[in-house]
N, C-alpha and C positions, 0 to 999 in steps of 0.2 A: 500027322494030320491034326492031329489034337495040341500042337502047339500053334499051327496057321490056326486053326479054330479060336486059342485063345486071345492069340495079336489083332485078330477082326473082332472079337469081342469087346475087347481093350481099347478099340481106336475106337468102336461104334460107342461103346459107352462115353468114351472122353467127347465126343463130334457132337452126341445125343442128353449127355447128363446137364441141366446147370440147374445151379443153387439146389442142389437135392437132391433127397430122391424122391420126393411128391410132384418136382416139377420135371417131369420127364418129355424133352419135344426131341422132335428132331429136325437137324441141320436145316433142313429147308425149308423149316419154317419162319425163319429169319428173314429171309426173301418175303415177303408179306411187305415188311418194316422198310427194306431196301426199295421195294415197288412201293410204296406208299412216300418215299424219301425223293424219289426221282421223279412224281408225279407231282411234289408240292415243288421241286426246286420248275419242274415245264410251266407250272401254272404261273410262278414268280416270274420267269421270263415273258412269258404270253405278259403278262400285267404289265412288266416294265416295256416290252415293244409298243404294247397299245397306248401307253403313257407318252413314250417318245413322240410319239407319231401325232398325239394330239396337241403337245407342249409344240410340236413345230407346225403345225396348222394353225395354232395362235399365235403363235411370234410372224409369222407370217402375213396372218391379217391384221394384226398392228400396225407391222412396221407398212404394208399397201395402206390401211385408213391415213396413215399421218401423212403420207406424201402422196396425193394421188390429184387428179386431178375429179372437180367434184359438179355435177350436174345441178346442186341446188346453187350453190357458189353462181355459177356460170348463169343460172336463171336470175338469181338475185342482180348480180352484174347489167345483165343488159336490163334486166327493169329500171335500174340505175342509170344509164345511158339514154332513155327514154323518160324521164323527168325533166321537168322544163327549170331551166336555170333564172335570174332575176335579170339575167342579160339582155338588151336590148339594141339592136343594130341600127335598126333604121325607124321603124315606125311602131308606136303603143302596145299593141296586141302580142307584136312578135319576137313574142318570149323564146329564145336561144333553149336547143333542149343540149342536155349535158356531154353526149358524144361531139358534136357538132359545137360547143363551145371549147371541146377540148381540142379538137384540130382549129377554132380560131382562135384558141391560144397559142398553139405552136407557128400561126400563121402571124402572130404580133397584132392583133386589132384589137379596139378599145370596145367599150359599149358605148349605148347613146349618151348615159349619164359620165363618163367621163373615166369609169375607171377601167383598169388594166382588165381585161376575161380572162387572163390566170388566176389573179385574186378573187373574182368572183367563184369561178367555178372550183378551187380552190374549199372555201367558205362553203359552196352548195354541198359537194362531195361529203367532205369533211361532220357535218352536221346528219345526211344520209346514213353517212355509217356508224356516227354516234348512237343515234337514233335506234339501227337497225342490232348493231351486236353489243351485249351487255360483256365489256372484258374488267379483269381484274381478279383480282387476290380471290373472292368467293363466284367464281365462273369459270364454267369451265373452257371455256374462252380465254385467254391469255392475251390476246393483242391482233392485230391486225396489220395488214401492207398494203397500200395502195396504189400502186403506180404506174403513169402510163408515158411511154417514147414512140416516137417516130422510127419506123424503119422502113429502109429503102432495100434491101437486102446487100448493100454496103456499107451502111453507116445507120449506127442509132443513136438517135436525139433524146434527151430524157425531156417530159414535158410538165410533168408532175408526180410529187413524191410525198405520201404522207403514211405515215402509221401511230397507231397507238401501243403502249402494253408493252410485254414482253414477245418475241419471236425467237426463244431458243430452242424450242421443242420440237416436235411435225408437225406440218399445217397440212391444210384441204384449201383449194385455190381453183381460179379458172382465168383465161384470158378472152378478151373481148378485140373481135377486129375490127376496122371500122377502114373502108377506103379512104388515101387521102393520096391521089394522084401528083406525082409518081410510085408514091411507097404506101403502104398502112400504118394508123396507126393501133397501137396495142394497148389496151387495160387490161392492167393485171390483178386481182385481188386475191390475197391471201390471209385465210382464218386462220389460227395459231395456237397450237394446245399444247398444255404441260407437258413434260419429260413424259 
């Protein structure tokens, strides 16, 4: 018995002794170290899930803002379309408003003064959107698209095309319908931001 006595003495001191003999712990006290080791590695995971999850909430609403279709857009647009052009058809007062000069452009008629209602409205557009969006190198605005076609839902006509800037990034756009029997036609506008 007194040699089992000593080999359990012998193992409890080796499991029980370190650096000393003033530092005397035992075995299970280490567990402390190992629970305190598995609670920083939960936390690091918690941290990095919570991280992922936000990192893909914002890539998410990035990449929806750059292409999306956009209600100010769309408001700006038709106030656009409700502007009165310089065009004149028939008598003084009756100023051509800019939808309705863009389906007499695709329709081939002139104004009273003589020239083409594509180049005018053209020129009106053009000058609208100058006005309205500041693009370039210090904006965050990049460039712009403006274009509108006929469609009959077989065939589309393009009827005017203009842009400024750059459009390699994601824009914010809206379309505008406007009847033109048999078919409608479309304005499309597209604002245009950096990469």
């Amino acid at each position: 018995m007194n040699k089992e006595f000593q080999s359990i003495k012998s193992f409890w001191n080796s499991l029980s002794l370190q650096m000393g003999k003033n530092n005397i712990r035992p075995i299970w006290s280490n567990r402390k170290g190992q629970e305190e080791a598995v609670g920083f590695v939960l936390i690091i995971i918690i941290v990095a899930i919570v991280f992922l999850v936000m990192l893909s909430l914002f890539l998410r609403q990035t990449n929806e803002s750059y292409e999306e279709e956009s209600r100010e857009v769309y408001y700006y647009l038709s106030s656009l379309m409700e502007t009165t052009t310089e065009c004149i058809l028939s008598y003084e007062p009756n100023f051509k408003k800019t939808g309705e000069s863009i389906e007499l452009c695709y329709r081939g008629f002139k104004c009273l003064s003589g020239e083409d209602v594509c180049e005018v409205v053209e020129k009106h557009v053009d000058k609208n959107l100058k006005f309205a969006f500041n693009t370039g190198e210090g904006s965050a605005l990049k460039g712009y698209e403006f274009y509108s076609y006929y469609d009959n839902n077989s065939t589309k006509e393009e009827i005017l095309n203009l842009s400024s800037g750059d459009c390699l990034g994601g824009f914010r756009g809206a379309e505008y319908v406007s009847p033109a029997f048999p078919g409608n036609i479309v304005s499309r506008l597209n604002l245009c931001y950096g990469d």
